[in-house]
N, C-alpha and C positions, 0 to 999 in steps of 0.2 A: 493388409491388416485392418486399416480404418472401414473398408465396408464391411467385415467381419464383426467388428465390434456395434456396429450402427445393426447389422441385422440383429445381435442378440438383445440388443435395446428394447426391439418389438416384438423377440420372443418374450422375453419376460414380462414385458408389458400385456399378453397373455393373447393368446390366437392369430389366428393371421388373418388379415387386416386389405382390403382391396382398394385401392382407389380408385380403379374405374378398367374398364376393357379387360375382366377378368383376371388382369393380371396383379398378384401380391404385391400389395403396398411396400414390405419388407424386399422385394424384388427390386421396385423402383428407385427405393432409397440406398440399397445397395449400388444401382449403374449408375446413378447419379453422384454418390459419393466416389465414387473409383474416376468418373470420365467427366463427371460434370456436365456443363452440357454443347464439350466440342466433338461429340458422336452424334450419330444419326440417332443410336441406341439412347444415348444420354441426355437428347432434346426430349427424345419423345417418354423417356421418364420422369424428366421435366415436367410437359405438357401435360401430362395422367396428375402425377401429384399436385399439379397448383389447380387443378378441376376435382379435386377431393371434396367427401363432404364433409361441413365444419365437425361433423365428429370426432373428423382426423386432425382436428388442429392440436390438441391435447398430445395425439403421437408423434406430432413434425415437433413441436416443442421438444418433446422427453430427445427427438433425436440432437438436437442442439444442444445437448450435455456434451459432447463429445468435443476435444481438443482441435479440431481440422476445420481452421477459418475459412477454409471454400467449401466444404461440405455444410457449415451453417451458414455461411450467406446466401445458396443456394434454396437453401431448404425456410431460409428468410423470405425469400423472393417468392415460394411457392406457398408461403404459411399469408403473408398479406392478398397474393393472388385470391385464394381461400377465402381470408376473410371477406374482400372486397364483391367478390362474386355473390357470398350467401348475404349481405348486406342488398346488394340492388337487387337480388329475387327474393327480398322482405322474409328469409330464415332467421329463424331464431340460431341464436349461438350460446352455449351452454354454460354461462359466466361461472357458475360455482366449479366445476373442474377445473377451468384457467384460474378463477382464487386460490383454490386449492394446490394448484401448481407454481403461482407464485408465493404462497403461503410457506410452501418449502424449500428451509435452507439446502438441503441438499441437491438441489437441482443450480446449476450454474447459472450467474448473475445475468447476464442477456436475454436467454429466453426466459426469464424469469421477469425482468420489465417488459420484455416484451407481453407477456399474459396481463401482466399488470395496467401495462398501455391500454392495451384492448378492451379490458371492462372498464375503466375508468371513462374510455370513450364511450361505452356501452352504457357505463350508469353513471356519470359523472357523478363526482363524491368520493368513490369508492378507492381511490388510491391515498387520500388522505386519511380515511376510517382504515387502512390496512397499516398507514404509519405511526399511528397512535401506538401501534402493541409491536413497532419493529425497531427498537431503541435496542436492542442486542442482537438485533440480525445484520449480519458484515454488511446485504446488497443493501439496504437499505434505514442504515444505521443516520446516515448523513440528514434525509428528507423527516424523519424521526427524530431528532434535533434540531432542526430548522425549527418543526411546528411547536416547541418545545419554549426554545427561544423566544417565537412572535406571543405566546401565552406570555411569558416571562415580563416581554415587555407592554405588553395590556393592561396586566395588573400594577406595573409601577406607573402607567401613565393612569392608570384610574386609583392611585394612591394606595395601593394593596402592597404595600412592600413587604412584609413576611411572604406573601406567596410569591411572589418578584422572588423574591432570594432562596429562597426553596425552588421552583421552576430553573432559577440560572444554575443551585448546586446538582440537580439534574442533569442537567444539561452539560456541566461542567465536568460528572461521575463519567457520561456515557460515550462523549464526545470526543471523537478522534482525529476531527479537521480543526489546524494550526486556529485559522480564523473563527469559526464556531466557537473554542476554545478564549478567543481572547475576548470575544460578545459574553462568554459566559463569564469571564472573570471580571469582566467589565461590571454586570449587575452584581455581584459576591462582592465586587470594592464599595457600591454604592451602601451596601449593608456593613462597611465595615468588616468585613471576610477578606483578611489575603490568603490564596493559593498560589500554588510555582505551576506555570503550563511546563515548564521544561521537566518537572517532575512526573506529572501526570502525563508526559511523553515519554518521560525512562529516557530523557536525554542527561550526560554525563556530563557533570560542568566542572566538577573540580579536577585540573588534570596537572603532574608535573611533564615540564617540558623543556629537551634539551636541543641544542646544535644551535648553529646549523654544524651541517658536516658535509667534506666535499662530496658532490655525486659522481664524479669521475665521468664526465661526460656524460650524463644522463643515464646513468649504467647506473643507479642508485637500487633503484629498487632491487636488481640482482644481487648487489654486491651485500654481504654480510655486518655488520654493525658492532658494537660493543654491546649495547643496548638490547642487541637482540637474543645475547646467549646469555645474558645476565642483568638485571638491573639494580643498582644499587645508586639511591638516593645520594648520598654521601660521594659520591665518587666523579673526580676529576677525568674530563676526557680530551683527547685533541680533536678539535674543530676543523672547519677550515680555516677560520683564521685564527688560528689561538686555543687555548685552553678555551672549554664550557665545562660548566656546570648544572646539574637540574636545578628548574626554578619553578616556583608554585605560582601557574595561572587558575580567576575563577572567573569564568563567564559572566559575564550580565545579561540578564534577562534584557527583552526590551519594554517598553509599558503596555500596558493592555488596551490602548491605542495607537498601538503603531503598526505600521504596517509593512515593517519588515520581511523580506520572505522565510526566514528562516530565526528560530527562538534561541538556538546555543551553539554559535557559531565561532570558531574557534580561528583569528584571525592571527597567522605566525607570525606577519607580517610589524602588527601592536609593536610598538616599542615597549608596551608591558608583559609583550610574548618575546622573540627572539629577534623581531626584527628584519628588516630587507635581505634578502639574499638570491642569489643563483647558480643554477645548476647546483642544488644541493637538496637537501635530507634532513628531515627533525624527526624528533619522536617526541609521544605525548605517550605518559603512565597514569592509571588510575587502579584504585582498589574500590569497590564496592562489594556492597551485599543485596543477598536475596534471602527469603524467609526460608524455602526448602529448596533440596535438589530438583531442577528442571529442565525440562527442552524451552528454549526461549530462541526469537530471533533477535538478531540484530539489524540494526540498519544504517547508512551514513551515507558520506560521499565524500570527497575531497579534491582537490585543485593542488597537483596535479596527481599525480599516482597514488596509490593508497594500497597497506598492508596492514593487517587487525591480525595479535596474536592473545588468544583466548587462556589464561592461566597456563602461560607460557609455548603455547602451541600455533604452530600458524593455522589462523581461519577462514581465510580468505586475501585476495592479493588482487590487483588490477591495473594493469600499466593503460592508460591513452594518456597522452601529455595535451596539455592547453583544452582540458574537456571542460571544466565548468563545474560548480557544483548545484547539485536541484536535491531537491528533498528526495528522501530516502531513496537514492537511486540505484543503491547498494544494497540485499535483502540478503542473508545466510542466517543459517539456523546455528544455535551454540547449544553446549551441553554444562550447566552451570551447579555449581556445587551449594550444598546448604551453606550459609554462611558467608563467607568471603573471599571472591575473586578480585583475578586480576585481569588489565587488557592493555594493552603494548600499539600503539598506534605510528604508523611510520606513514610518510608523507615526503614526497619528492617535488620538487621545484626545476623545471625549466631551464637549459640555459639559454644565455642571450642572443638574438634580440626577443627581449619579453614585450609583446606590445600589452597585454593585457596579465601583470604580474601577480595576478592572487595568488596564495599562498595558506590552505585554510584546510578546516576540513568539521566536522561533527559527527556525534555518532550517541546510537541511543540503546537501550535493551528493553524489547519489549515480549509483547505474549500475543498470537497468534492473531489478536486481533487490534495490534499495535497500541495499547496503552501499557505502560509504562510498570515494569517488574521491581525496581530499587527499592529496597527496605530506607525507609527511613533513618540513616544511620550518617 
């Protein structure tokens, strides 16, 4: 199927295309995508493609759209061959097509630096005049913030602080990295501006949270809950050791100099959460709002198990025990109503011997290109 889809790539990219020894370029990149290069057939499609002329480097790119990590490392290996060959026989290489191809989003983030790489070698400069105008493009959103930032802070060290603070709220609208983020709110505090990064992330801070509750031998996440076919605020449960009750945690931010890995982290463990436990199970509830109905993702993680049920429905589920929690390591799409939802978080704990006992988890809703969906409410 994958050299099927790699040959139409080059149909539509319009004629057919030779690399060298008569034989169709769309030919080569098909043996090489199916065998790679552990055939006789497969080297020597190799060999042809990485002796192309830099013509073809626009076509080996468009073919690295495609999903199949050894068909584009290959065709990696043959795109540099190309470049490196028309470079020592003093060929010109066609920079605006490769702009132009890194220019569009639709083309996948790899070979998309990779065109980028190449003319900026080509015409040094030229990678940072393309991030100037790429502060809403996913691949390059980050390095279009960066330079964003270093303006931001030019003008406060040459005493410009209106543009200082204008450049960090910039920076601050566009910007999707934790750290970027806390540089930006850093300059918006010097002006006197507070903003919430955990807001601007569509991370959930205010959550009720109850148990612990026993996990029946780490059978937690299978086993069924009170919590989970109903919630109700007001309502006494059996714990493991005892009656619980839900109790109102809110997160705290950390300051916009720390350097914490994570912004709203949800630690069970707090004596202002639920506290120590093992081999057990909590749940965290929250209600929020969105302006209209929409497709939003979600994201999170938790230490240990993790369950997210989406106004009242299970959305996702994930048992490995003792994994750790990392930034948004957890990604599923939600389907959210105008107005107010709800989301049911369940969280399993370890039994003993716990050598490394966290007990946590976060979670945020955002929109396709991870800033933060929460109405203000």
């Amino acid at each position: 199927m994958r050299f099927v889809i790699l040959i139409s790539v080059f149909t539509l990219a319009g004629g057919t295309l030779f690399a060298g020894g008569g034989i169709p370029f769309q030919q080569d990149l098909a043996t090489l995508a199916k065998q790679g290069r552990g055939t006789p057939e497969g080297r020597s499609a190799w060999d042809r493609l990485s002796q192309a002329d830099a013509d073809l480097l626009p076509a080996i790119l468009t073919a690295m759209n495609v999903g199949d990590t050894s068909a584009v490392n290959w065709l990696r290996l043959a795109f540099d061959h190309v470049v490196d060959n028309t470079l020592k026989a003093n060929r010109k290489i066609d920079q605006a097509k490769l702009l132009a191809f890194a220019r569009n989003a639709a083309n996948q983030g790899r070979p998309r630096r990779l065109a980028l790489e190449l003319v900026d070698r080509l015409t040094p400069g030229a990678a940072e005049t393309m991030y100037l105008d790429s502060l809403d493009d996913p691949e390059f959103r980050y390095e279009a913030v960066a330079l964003v930032l270093t303006k931001a802070k030019r003008a406060d060290v040459g005493g410009n602080s209106l543009i200082a603070s204008n450049l960090s709220r910039q920076a601050f609208d566009k910007g999707r990295d934790l750290v970027q983020l806390r540089e930006a709110a850093l300059g918006l505090e010097k002006a006197k501006i507070k903003v919430s990064i955990a807001q601007q992330m569509g991370f959930i801070t205010a959550w009720h949270l109850i148990g612990p509750f026993d996990g029946k031998g780490q059978k937690g996440l299978q086993t069924a809950y009170p919590p989970e076919a109903k919630v109700d605020l007001a309502e006494e449960l059996d714990g493991q050791n005892g009656k619980v009750r839900w109790k109102l945690f809110q997160v705290k931010e950390p300051t916009n100099t720390s350097t914490d890995r994570h912004q709203a982290l949800v630690s069970l463990r707090d004596k202002a959460a639920l506290g120590n436990a093992d081999d057990a199970v909590a749940f965290a509830y929250a209600e929020f709002h969105v302006d209209q109905a929409m497709k939003a993702e979600m994201r999170g993680s938790a230490d240990d198990n993790f369950a997210v049920f989406v106004n009242g429905a299970k959305a996702f589920s994930f048992e490995e025990w003792r994994n750790g929690v990392r930034h948004d390591r957890h990604r599923f799409p939600v389907e959210l109503r105008a107005g107010k939802n709800s989301v049911l978080v369940k969280v399993s704990q370890s039994a003993p011997p716990n050598t490394e006992p966290n007990w946590e988890f976060f979670l945020r809703v955002v929109d396709a290109t991870g800033k933060g969906v929460l109405a203000g409410k």
